[in-house]
C-alpha positions in Angstrom: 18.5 -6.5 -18.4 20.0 -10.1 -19.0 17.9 -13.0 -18.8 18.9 -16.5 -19.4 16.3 -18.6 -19.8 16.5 -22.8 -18.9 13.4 -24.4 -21.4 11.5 -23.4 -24.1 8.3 -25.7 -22.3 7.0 -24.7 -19.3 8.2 -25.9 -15.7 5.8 -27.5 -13.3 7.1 -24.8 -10.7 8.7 -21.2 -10.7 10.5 -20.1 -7.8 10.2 -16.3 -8.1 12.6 -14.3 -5.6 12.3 -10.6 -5.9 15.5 -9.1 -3.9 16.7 -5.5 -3.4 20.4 -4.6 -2.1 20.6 -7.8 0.0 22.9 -9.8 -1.9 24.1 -10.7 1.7 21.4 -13.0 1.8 20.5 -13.9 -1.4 23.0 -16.7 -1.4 21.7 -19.0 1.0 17.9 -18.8 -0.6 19.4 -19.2 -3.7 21.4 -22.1 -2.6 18.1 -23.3 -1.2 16.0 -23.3 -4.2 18.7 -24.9 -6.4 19.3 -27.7 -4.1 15.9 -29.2 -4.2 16.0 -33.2 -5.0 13.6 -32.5 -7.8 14.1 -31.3 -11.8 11.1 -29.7 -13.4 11.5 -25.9 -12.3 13.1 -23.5 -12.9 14.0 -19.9 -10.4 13.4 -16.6 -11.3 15.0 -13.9 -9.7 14.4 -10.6 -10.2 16.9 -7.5 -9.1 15.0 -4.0 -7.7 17.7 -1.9 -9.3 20.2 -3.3 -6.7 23.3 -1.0 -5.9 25.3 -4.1 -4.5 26.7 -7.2 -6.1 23.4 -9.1 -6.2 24.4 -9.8 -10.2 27.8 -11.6 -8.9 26.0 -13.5 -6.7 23.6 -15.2 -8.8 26.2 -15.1 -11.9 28.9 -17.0 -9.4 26.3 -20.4 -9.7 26.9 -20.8 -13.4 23.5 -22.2 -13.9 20.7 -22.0 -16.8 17.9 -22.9 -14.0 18.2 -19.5 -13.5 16.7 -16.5 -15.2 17.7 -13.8 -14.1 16.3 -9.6 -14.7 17.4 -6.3 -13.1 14.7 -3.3 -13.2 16.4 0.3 -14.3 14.6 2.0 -11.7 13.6 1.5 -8.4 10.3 -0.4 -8.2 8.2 -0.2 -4.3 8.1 -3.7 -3.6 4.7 -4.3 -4.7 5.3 -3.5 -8.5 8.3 -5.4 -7.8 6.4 -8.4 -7.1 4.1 -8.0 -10.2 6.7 -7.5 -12.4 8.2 -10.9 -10.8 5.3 -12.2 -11.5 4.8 -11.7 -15.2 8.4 -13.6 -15.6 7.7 -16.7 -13.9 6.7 -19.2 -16.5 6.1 -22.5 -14.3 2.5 -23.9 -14.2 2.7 -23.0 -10.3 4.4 -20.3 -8.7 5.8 -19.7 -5.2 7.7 -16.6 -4.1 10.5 -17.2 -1.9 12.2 -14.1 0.0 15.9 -13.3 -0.1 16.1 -14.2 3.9 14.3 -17.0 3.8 15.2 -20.5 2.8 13.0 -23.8 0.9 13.3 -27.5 2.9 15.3 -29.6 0.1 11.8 -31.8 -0.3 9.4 -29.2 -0.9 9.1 -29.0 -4.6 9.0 -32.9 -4.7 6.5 -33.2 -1.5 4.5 -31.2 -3.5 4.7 -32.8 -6.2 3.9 -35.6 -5.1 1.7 -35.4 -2.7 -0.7 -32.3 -3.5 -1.5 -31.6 -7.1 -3.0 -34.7 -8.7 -6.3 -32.2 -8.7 -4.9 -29.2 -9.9 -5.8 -27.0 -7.1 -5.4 -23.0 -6.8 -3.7 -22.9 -4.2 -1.6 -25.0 -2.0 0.0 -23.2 1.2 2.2 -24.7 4.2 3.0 -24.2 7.5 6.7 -22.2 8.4 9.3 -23.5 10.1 10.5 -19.8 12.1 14.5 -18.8 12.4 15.5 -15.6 14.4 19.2 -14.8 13.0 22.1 -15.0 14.8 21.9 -10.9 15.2 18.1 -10.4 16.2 17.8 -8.0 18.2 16.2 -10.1 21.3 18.8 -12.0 22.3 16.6 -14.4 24.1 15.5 -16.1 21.2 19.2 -15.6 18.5 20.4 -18.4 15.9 17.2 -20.6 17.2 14.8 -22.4 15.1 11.6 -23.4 16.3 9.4 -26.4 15.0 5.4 -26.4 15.9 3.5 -29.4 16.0 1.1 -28.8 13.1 -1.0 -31.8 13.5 -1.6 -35.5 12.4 -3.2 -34.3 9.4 -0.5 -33.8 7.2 -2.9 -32.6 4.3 -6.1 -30.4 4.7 -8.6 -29.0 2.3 -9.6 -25.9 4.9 -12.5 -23.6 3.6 -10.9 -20.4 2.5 -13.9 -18.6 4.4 -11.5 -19.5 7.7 -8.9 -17.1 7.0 -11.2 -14.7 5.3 -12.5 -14.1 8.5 -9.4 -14.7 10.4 -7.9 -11.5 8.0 -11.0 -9.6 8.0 -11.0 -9.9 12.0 -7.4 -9.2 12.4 -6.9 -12.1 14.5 -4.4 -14.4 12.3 -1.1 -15.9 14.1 1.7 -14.1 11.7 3.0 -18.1 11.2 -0.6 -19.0 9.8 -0.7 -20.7 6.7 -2.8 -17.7 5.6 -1.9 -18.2 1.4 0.9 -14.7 1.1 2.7 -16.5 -1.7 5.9 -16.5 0.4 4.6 -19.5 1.6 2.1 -21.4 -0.7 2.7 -22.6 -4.3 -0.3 -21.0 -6.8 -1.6 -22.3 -10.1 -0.2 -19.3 -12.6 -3.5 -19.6 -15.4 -6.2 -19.5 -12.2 -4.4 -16.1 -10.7 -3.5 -14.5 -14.3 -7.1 -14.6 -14.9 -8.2 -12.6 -11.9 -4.9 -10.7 -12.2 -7.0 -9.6 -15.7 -9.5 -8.6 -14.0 -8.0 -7.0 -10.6 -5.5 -5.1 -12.7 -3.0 -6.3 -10.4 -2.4 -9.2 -7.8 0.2 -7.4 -5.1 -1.4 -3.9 -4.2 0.6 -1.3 -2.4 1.4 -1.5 0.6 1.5 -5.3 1.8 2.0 -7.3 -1.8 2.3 -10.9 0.7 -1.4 -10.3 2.8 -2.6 -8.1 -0.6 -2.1 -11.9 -2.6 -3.7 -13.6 0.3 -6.8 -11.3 0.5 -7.4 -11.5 -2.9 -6.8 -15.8 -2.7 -9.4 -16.3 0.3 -11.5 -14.5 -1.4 -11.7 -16.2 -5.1 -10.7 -19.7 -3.7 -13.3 -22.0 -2.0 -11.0 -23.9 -0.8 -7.2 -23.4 0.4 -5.3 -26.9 0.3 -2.8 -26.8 3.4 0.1 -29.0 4.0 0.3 -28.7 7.9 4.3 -29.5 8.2 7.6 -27.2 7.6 8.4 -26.6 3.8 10.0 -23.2 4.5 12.1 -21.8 6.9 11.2 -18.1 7.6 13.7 -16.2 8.8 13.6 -13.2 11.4 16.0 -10.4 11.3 16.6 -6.7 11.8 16.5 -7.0 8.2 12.9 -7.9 8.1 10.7 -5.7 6.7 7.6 -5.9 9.2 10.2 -7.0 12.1 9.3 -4.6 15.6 6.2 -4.0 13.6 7.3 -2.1 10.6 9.4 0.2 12.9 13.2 -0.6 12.4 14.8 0.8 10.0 14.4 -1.9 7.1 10.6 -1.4 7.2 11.3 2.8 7.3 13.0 2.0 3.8 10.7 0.1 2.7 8.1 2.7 3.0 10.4 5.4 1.8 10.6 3.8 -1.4 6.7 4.7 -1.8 8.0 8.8 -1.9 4.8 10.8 -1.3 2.2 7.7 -1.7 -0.3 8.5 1.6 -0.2 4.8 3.3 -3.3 5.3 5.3 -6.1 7.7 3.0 -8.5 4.6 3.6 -8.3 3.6 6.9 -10.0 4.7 10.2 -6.5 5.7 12.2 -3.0 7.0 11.4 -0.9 4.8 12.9 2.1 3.7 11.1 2.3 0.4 12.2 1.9 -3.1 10.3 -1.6 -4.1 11.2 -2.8 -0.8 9.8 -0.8 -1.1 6.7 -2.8 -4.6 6.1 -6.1 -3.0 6.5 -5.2 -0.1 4.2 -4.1 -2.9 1.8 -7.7 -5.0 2.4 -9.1 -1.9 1.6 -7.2 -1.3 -2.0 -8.0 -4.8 -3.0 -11.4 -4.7 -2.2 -11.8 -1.2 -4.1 -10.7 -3.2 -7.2 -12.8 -6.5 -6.4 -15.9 -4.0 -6.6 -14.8 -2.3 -10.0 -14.7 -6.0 -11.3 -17.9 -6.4 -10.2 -17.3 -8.3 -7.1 -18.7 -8.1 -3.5 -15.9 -7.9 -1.0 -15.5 -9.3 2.9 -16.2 -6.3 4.7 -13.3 -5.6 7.5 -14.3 -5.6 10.9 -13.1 -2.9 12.0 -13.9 -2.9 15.6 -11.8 -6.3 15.9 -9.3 -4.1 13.9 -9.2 -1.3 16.5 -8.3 -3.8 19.2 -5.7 -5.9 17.4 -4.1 -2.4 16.2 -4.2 -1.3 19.2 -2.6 -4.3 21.4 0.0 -3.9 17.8 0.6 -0.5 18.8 1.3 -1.0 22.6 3.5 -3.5 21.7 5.9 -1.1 19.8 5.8 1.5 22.3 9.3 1.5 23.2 10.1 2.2 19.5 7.9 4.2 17.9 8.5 7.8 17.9 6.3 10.5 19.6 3.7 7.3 20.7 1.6 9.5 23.0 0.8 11.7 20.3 -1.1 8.8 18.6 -2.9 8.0 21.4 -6.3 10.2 21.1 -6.9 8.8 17.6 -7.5 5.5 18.7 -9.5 6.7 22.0 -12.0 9.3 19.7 -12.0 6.5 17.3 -13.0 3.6 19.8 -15.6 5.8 21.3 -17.2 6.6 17.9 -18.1 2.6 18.0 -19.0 1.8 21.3 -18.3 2.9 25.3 -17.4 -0.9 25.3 -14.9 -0.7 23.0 -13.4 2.7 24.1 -12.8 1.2 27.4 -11.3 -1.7 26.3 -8.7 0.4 23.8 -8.3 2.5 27.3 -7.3 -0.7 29.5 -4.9 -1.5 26.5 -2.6 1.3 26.2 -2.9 1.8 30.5 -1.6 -1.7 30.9 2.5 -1.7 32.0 4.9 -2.7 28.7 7.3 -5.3 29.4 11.2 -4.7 27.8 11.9 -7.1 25.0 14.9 -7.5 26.5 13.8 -8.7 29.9 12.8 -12.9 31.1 15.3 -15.8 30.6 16.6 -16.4 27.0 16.0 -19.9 25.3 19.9 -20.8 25.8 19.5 -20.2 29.3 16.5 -22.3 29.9 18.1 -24.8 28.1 21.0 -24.5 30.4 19.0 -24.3 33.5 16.8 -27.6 32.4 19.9 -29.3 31.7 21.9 -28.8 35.2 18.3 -29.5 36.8 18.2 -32.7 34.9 21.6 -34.2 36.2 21.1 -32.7 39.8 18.8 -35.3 40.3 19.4 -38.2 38.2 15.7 -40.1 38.3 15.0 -37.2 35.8 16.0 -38.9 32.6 15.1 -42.0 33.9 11.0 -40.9 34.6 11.0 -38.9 30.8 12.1 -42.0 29.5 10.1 -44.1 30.4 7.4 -41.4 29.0 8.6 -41.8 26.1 8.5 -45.9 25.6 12.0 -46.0 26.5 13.9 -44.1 23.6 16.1 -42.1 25.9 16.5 -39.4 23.0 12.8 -38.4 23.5 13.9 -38.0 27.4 17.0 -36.2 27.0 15.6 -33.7 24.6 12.6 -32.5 27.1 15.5 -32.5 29.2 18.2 -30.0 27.1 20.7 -33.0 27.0 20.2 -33.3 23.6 22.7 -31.6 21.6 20.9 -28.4 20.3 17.9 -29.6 21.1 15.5 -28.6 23.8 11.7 -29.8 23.6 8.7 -28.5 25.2 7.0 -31.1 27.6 4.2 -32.7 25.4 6.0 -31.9 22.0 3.9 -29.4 20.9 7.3 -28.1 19.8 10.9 -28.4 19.4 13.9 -25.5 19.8 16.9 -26.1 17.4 20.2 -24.1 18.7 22.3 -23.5 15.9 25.2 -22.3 18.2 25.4 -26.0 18.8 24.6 -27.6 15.1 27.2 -24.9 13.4 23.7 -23.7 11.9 23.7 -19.6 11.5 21.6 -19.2 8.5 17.8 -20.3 7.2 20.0 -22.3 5.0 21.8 -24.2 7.4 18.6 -24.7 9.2 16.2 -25.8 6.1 18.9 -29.2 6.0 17.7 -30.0 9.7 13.8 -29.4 9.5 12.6 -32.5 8.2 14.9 -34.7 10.5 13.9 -32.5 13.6 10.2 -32.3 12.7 10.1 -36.2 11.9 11.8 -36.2 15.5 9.3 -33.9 17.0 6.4 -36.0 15.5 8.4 -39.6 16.5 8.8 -38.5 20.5 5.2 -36.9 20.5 3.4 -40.0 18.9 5.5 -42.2 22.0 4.2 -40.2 24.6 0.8 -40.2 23.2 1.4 -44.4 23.6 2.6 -44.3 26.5 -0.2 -42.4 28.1 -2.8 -44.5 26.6 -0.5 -47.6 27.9 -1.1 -46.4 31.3 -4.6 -45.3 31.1 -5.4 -48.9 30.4 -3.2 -50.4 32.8 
């Protein structure tokens, strides 16, 4: 084990990133975290008993910011992450994954604009990159911006996505507190982590922090714009649902551990791994004396079952799974059983069928200069500023935005962008773009409504 370690006082942040035998992509979130504009923080990463040169990659940026440890053993991913976490010395900590990639502001938007309070936890919105080799080519080297509101800022009541986890019924780009995209006070979580015994429980560490955060936070303080980008790859671990073949390692690593002992199906898919996980953590919140949120687990039933349609075309011997989820519906409800039934009866659509994002873009763009009033009339939408126009059009150069800019494709084909890296440079000048066009429509339609 070598460490190096930047400052005897501690750092106002850590950036913790675990990593295992991707040193592939450890460069460009390293790169990431050290090129923030700010100074007082320092990155942690922390080697799984990697086989590859992950050790020449961080020792090839010659830098103290870094500490550095390797494990002699193959940790799962969870003790991983708690053993990451007992090396982070920074008054708050954010985990940042080897395939993702930190906006250059982040640390310093924080710092400025979110702690004066000292909260728990502070969690953003993700800015979502599919690599240049996903699998579904209709949506390769693209990186898509949401609109995330005019509130840039929000105190939202943890109970929110308490429910929204105990329900199942989260959007996977939430900005549900998993660590991989929030920044956490260290004292405040060491604490419970006394009394939990542990803050990332097998199997989900990410949805096992958040569980236990909306449940011992009242509040969650959210900054609804981009600080991360979050990249998508064949490499992802809960990618096609936990069933390509970096989530099969991922659960190999766990050797005999039985992944679903607690849970009402055997499914091997993601959403059941989350519940098994809800279920570990609450185990422990009741041993510390704590009532948990009970899972719904008829809400479960149904999201784990449109989950387990979904992957269909991938998971091996799927029929076979089938009657556990009908004899467990029915146990519930005839209600329920029939709706589980109209589920799995409904016809599954290829993943590699409908028109790709470059192609729409194309086909926007030729439609656009076909009939030349086009730019003209999403101009004048717009105020005028012919950029706004040409981008709802595809005649922006990577750029193609969705009528009322409740979002924004970037094309990295066309930027020389083929990495979360590449793409955390662009976010904040495409999302202040996204939020410039949208706020000149919005005038222009009240303009006319008045007129």
């Amino acid at each position: 084990m070598k460490v190096d370690i930047m400052q005897a006082k501690s750092p106002l942040f850590s950036i913790v990133i675990p990593t295992r035998n991707r040193s592939h992509l450890l460069g460009g979130a390293l790169k990431s975290a050290l090129e923030q504009d700010f100074d007082d923080y320092e990155v942690v990463v922390v080697a799984n008993n990697c086989q590859d040169n992950t050790r020449e990659v961080v020792e090839r940026l010659q830098t103290e910011r870094v500490k550095y440890y390797e494990t002699d053993k193959t940790l799962t991913m969870p003790a991983n992450w708690e053993f990451a976490w007992t090396k982070a010395s920074g008054q708050y900590v954010t985990y940042l994954p080897d395939d993702d990639a930190l906006v250059p502001t982040t640390l310093s938007f924080l710092a400025k604009n979110t702690l004066k309070d000292k909260p728990p936890v502070i969690s953003w919105e993700d800015a979502i990159y599919y690599y240049p080799h996903w699998h579904d080519k209709k949506t390769q080297n693209i990186l898509l911006l949401f609109f995330y509101g005019d509130a840039v800022i929000e105190d939202v009541p943890s109970e929110i996505y308490r429910q929204q986890c105990a329900q199942f019924s989260f959007a996977w780009n939430a900005p549900i507190p998993k660590l991989l995209n929030c920044a956490v006070h260290r004292e405040f979580f060491e604490a419970w982590r006394g009394q939990l015994g542990l803050l990332f429980f097998p199997v989900a560490p990410d949805y096992s922090f958040a569980w236990i955060a909306t449940q011992i936070c009242s509040t969650i303080r959210v900054v609804h714009r981009p600080l991360t980008v979050r990249g998508i790859s064949d490499y992802s671990i809960g990618s096609n649902a936990g069933m390509g073949e970096a989530g099969q390692e991922f659960y190999r690593e766990f050797g005999n551990f039985d992944f679903f002992a607690e849970t009402l199906v055997r499914i091997p898919t993601t959403l059941n791994q989350l519940a098994a996980t809800f279920l570990r953590v609450n185990a422990a919140f009741r041993q510390a004396g704590v009532a948990p949120e009970p899972l719904d687990w008829e809400s479960f039933l149904l999201a784990a079952t449109r989950q387990f349609k979904e992957v269909q075309a991938w998971l091996p011997d799927w029929p076979l799974y089938v009657p556990q989820l009908l004899t467990t519906a029915q146990k519930f409800s005839p209600k329920l059983y029939a709706e589980v039934q109209t589920i799995l009866a409904a016809s599954s659509v290829g993943i590699e069928e409908g028109e790709s994002l470059h192609d729409l873009r194309l086909r926007t763009a030729r439609m656009a200069l076909d009939y030349a009033p086009n730019l003209k009339n999403a101009t004048s939408k717009h105020m005028g500023d012919a950029q706004c126009g040409r981008c709802i059009l595809g005649l922006e150069k990577g750029l193609l935005a969705e009528s009322a800019w409740a979002y924004l494709y970037v094309f990295g084909d066309d930027l020389g962008a083929s990495s979360p890296y590449d793409m955390s440079l662009q976010v904040n000048r495409y999302y202040e773009l996204l939020l410039r066009c949208r706020e000149k429509q919005k005038k222009a339609l009240a303009g006319k409504a008045k007129s």
